[in-house]
DSSP file (Angstrom, degrees, kcal/mol; ACC not computed):
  #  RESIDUE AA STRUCTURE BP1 BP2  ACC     N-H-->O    O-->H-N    N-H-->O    O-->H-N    TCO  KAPPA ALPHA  PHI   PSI    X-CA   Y-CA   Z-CA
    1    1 A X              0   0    0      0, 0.0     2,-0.1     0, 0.0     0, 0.0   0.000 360.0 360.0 360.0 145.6  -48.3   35.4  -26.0
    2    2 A X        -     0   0    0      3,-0.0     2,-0.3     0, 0.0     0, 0.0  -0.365 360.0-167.2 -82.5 169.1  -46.4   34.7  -22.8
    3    3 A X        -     0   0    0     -2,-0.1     2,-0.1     3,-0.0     3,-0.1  -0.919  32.2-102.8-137.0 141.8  -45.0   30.8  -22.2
    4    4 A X        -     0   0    0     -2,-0.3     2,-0.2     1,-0.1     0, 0.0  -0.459  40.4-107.9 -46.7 143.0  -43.7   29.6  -18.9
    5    5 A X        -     0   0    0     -2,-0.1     2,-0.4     1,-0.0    -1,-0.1  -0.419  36.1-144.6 -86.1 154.0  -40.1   29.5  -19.0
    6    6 A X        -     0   0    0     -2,-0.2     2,-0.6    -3,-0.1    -1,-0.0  -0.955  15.7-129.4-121.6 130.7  -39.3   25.4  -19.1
    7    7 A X        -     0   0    0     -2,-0.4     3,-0.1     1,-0.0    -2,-0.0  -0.919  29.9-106.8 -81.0 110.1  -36.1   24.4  -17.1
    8    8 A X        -     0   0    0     -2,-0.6     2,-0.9     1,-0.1    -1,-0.0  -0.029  37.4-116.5 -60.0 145.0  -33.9   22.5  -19.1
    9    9 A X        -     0   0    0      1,-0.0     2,-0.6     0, 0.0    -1,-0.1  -0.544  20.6-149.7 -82.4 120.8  -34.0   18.6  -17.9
   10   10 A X        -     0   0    0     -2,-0.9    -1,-0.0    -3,-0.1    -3,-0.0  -0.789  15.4-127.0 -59.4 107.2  -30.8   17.1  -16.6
   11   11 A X        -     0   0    0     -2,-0.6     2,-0.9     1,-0.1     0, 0.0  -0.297  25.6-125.2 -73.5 153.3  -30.3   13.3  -17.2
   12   12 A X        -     0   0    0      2,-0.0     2,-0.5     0, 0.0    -1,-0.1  -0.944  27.4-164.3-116.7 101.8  -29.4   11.7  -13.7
   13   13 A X        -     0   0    0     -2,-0.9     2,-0.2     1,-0.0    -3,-0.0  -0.744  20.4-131.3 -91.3 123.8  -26.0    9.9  -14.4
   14   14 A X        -     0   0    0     -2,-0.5     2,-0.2     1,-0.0    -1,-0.0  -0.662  25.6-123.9 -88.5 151.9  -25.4    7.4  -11.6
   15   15 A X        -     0   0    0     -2,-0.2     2,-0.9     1,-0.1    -1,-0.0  -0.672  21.4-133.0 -94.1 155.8  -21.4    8.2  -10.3
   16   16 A X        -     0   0    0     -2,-0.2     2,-0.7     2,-0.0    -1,-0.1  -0.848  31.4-162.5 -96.8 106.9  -19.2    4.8  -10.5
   17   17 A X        -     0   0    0     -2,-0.9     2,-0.3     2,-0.0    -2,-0.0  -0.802  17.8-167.1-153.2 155.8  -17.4    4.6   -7.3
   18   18 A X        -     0   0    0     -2,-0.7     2,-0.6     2,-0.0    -2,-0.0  -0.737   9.5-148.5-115.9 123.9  -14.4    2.7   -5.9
   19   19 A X        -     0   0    0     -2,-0.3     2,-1.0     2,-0.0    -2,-0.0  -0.840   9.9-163.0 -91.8 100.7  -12.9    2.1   -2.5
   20   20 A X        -     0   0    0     -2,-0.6     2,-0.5    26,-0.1    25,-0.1  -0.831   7.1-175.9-123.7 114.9   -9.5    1.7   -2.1
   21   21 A X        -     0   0    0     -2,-1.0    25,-1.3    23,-0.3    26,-1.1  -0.798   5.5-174.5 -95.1 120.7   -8.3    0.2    0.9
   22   22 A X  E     -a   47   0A   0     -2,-0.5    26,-0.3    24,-0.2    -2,-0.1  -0.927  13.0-151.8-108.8 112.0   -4.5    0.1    1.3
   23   23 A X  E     -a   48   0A   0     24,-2.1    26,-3.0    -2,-0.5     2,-0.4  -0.335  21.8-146.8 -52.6 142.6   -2.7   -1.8    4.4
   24   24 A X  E    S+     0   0A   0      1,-0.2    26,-0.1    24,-0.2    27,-0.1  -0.828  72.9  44.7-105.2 163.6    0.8   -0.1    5.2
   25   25 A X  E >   +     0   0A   0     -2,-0.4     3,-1.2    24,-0.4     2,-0.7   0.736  63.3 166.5  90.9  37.2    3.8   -1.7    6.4
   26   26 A X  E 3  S+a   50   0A   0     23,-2.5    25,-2.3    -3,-0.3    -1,-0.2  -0.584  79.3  27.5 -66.4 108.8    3.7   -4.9    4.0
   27   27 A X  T 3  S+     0   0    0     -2,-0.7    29,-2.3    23,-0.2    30,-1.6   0.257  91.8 102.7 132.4 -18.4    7.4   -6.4    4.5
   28   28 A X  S <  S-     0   0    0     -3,-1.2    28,-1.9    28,-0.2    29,-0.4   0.789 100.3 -24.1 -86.5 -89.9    7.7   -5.0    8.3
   29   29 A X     >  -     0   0    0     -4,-0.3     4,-1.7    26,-0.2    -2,-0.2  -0.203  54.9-110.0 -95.0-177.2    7.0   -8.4    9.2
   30   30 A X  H  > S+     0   0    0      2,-0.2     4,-0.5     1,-0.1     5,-0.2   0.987 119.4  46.7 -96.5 -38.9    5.4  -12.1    8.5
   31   31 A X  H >> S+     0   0    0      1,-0.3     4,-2.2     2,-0.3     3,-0.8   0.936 109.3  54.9 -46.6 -72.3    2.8  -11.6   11.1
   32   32 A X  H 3> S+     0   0    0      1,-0.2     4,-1.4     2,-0.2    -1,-0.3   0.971 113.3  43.1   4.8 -91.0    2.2   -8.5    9.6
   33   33 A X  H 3X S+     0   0    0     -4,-1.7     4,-0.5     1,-0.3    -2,-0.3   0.340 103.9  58.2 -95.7  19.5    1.7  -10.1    6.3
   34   34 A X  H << S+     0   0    0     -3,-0.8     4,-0.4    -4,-0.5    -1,-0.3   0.634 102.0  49.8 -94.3 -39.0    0.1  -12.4    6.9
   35   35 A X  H  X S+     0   0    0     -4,-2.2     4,-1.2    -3,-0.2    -2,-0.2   0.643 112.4  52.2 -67.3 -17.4   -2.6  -10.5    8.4
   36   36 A X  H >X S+     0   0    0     -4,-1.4     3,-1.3     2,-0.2     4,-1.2   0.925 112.5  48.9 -88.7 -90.6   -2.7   -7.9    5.0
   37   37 A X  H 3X S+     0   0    0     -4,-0.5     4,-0.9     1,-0.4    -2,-0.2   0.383 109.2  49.3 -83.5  -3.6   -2.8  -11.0    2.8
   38   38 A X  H 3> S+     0   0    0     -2,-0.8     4,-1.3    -4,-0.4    -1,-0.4   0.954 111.5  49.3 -97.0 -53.9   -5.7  -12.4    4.9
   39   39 A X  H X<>S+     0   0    0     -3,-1.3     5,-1.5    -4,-1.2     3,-1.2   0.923 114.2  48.3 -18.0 -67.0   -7.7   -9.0    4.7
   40   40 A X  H 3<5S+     0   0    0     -4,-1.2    -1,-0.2     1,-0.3    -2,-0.1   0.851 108.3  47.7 -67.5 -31.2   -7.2   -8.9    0.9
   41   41 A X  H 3<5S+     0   0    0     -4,-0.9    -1,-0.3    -3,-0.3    -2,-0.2   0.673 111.1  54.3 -74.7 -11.3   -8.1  -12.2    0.1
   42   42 A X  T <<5S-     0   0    0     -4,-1.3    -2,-0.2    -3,-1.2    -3,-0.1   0.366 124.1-103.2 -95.7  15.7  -11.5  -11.6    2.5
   43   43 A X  T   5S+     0   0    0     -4,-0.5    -3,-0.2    -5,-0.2    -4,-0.1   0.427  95.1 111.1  89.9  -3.2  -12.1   -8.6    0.4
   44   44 A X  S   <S+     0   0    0     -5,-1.5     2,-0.4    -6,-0.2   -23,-0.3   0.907  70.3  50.9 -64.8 -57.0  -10.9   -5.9    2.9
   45   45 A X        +     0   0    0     -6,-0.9   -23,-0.1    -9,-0.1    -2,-0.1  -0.555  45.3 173.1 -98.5 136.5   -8.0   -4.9    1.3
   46   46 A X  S    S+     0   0    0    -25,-1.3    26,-0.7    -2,-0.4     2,-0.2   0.667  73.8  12.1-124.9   2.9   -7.5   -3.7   -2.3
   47   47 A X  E     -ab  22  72A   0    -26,-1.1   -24,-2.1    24,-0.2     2,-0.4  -0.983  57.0-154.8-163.1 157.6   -3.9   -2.6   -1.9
   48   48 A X  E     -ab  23  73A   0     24,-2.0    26,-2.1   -26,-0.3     2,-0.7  -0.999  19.0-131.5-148.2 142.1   -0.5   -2.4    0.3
   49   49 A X  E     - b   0  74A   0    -26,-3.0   -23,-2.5    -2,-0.4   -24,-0.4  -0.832  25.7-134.6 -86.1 115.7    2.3   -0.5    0.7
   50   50 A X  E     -ab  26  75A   0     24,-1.9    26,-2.7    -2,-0.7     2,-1.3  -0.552  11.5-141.4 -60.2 120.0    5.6   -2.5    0.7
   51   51 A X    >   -     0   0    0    -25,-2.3     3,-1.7    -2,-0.3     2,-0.4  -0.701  17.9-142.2-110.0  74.6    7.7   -1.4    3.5
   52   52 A X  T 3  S+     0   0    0     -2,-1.3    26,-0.3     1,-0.2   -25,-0.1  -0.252  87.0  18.9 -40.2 102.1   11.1   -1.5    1.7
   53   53 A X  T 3  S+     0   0    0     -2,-0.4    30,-1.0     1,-0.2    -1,-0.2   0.448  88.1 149.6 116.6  16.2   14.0   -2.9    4.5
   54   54 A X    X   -     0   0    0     -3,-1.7     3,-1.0   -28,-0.2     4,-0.4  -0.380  68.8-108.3 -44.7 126.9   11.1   -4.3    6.5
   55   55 A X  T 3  S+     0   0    0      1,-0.2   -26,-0.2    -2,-0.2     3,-0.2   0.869 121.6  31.5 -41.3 -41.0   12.5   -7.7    8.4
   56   56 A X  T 3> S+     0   0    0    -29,-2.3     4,-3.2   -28,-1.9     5,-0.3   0.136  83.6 113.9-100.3  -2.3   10.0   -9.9    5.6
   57   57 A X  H <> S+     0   0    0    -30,-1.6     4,-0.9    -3,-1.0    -1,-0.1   0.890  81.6  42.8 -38.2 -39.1   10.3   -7.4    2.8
   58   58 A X  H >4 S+     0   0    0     -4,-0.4     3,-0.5    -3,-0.2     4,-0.3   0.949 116.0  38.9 -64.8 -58.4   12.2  -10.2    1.0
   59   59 A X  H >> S+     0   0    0      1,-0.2     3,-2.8     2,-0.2     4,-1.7   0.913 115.7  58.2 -86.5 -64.1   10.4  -13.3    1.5
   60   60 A X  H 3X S+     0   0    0     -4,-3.2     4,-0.8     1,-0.3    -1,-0.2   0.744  89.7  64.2 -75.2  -9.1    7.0  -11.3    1.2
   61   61 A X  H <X S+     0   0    0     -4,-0.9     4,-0.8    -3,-0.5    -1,-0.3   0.558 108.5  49.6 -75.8   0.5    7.3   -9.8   -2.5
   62   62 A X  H <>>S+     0   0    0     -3,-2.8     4,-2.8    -4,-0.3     5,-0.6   0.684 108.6  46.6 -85.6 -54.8    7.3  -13.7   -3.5
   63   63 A X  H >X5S+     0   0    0     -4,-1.7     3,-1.6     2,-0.2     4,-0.7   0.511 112.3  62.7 -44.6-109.7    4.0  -14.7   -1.3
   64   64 A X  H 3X5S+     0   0    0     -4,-0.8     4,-3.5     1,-0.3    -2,-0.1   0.327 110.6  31.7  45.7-107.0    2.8  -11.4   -3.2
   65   65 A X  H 3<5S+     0   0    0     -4,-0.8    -1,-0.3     1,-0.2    -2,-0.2   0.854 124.3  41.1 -38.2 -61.0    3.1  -12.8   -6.3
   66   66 A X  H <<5S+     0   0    0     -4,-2.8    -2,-0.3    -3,-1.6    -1,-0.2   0.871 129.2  28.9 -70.7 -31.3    2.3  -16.5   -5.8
   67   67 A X  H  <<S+     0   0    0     -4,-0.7    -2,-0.2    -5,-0.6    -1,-0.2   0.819 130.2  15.0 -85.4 -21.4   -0.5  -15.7   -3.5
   68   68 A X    ><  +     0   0    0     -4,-3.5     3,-1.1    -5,-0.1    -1,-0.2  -0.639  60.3 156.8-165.4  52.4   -2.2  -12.5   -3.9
   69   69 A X  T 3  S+     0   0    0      1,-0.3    -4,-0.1    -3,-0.2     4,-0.1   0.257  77.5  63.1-111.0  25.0   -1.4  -10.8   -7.6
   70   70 A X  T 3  S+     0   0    0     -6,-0.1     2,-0.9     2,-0.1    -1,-0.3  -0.396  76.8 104.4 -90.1  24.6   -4.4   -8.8   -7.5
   71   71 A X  S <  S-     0   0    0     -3,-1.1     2,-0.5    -6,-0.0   -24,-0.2  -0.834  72.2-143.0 -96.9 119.1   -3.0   -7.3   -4.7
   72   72 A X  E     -b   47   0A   0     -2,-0.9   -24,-2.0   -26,-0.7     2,-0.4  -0.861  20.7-156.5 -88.8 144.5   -1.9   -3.9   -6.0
   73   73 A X  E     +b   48   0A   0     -2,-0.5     2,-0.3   -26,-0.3   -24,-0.2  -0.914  17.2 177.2-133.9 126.9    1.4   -2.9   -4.4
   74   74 A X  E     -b   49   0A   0    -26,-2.1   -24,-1.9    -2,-0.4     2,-0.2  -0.839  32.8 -86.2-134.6 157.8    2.9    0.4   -3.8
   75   75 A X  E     -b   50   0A   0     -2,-0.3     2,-0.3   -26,-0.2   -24,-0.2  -0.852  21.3-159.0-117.7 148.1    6.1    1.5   -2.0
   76   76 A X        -     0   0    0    -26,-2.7     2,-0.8    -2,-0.2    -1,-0.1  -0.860   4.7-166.4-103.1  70.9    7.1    2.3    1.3
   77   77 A X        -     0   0    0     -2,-0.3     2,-0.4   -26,-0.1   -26,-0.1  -0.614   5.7-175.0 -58.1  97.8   10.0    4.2    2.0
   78   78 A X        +     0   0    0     -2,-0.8    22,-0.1   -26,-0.3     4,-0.1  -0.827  15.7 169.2 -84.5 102.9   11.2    4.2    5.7
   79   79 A X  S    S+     0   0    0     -2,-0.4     2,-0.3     2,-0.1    22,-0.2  -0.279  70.5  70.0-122.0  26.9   14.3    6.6    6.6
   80   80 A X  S    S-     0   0    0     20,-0.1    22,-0.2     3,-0.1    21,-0.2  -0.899 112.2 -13.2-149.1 118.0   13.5    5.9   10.3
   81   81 A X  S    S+     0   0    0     20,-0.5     2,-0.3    -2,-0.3    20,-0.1   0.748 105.5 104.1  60.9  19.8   14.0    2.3   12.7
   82   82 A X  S    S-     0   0    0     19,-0.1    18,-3.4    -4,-0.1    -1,-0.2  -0.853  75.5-116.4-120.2 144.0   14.5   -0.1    9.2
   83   83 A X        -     0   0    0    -30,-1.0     2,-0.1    -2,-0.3    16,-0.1  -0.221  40.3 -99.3 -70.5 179.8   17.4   -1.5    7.9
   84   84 A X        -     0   0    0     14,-0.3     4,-0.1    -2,-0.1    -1,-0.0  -0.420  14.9-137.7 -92.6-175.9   18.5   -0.2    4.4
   85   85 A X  S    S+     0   0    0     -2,-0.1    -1,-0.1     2,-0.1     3,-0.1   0.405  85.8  59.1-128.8 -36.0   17.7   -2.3    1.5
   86   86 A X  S    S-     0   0    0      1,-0.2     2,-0.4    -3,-0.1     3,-0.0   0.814 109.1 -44.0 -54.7-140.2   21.1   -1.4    0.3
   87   87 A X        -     0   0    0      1,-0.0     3,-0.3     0, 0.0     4,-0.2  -0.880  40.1-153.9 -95.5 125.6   24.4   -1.6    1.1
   88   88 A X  S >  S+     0   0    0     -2,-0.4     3,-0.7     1,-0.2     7,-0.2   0.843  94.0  60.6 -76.7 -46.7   25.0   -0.6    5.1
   89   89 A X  G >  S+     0   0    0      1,-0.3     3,-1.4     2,-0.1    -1,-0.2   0.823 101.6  56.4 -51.0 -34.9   28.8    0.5    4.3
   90   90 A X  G 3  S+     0   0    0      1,-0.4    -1,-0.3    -3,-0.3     3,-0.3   0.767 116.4  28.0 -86.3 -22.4   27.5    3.0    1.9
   91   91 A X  G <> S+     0   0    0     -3,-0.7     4,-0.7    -4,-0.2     3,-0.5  -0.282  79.3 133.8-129.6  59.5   25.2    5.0    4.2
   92   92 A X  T <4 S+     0   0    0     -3,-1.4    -1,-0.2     1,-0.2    -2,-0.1   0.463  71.0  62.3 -85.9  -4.2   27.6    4.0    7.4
   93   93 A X  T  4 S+     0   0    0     -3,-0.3    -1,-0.2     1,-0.1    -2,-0.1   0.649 107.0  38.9 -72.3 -31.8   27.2    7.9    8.2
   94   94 A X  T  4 S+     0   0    0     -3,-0.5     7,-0.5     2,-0.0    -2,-0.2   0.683 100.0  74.8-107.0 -24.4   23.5    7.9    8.6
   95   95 A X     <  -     0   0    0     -4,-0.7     2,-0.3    -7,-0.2     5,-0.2  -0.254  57.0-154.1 -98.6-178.3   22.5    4.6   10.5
   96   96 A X  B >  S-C   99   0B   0      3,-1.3     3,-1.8     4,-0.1    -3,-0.0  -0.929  81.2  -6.9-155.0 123.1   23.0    3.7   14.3
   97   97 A X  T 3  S-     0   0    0     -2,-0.3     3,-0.1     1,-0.3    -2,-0.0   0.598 129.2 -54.2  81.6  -5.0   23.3    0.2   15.1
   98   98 A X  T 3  S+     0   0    0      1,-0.2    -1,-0.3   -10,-0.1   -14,-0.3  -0.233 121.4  79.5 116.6 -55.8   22.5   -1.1   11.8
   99   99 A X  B <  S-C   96   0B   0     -3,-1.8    -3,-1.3     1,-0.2   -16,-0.2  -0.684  92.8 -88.5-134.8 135.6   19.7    0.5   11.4
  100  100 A X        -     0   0    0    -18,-3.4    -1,-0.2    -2,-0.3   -20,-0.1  -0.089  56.4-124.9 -30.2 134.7   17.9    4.3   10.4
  101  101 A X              0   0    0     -7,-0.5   -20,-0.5   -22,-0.2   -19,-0.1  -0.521 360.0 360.0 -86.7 161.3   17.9    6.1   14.0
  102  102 A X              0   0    0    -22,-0.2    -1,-0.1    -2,-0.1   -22,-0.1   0.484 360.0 360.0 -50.3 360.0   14.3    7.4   15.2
């Protein structure tokens, strides 16, 4: 006796998925980061890149923390128009002005 062939059934798994918004340039300035930290608390933002040698780089990894520490935070390395994070003397070969050349 013949049978119709049966196609086996496939369960329909619904997919779990996640949006991740990162702001750059967290540090470059307070204006700046102020505007990231207003985005992240309004739900916008779910991460930021830290702009090491940024004019507020200092000042904002504490706001960071006391405001916003569900913020996930990632780093920004800048070798162009930033100051160094460093020492200046050390990389006095490379900078112009202070500062990474364009």
């Amino acid at each position: 006796m013949g049978g119709a062939a049966v196609a086996p059934c496939r369960a329909v798994v619904p997919r779990m998925s996640a949006l991740i918004v990162t702001a750059d340039d967290l540090g470059l300035r307070e204006d700046v980061d102020r505007g990231i930290l207003t985005a992240h608390r309004a739900g916008a933002v779910t991460h930021a890149s830290w702009l090491a040698g940024g004019e507020s780089s200092r000042s904002c990894a504490e706001t960071v923390r006391r405001e916003a520490p569900a913020l996930g935070v990632g780093l920004h390395l800048s070798l162009s128009q930033t100051r160094p994070s460093g020492d200046p003397d050390a990389l006095r070969g490379l900078l112009r002005d202070g500062r990474f050349p364009p």
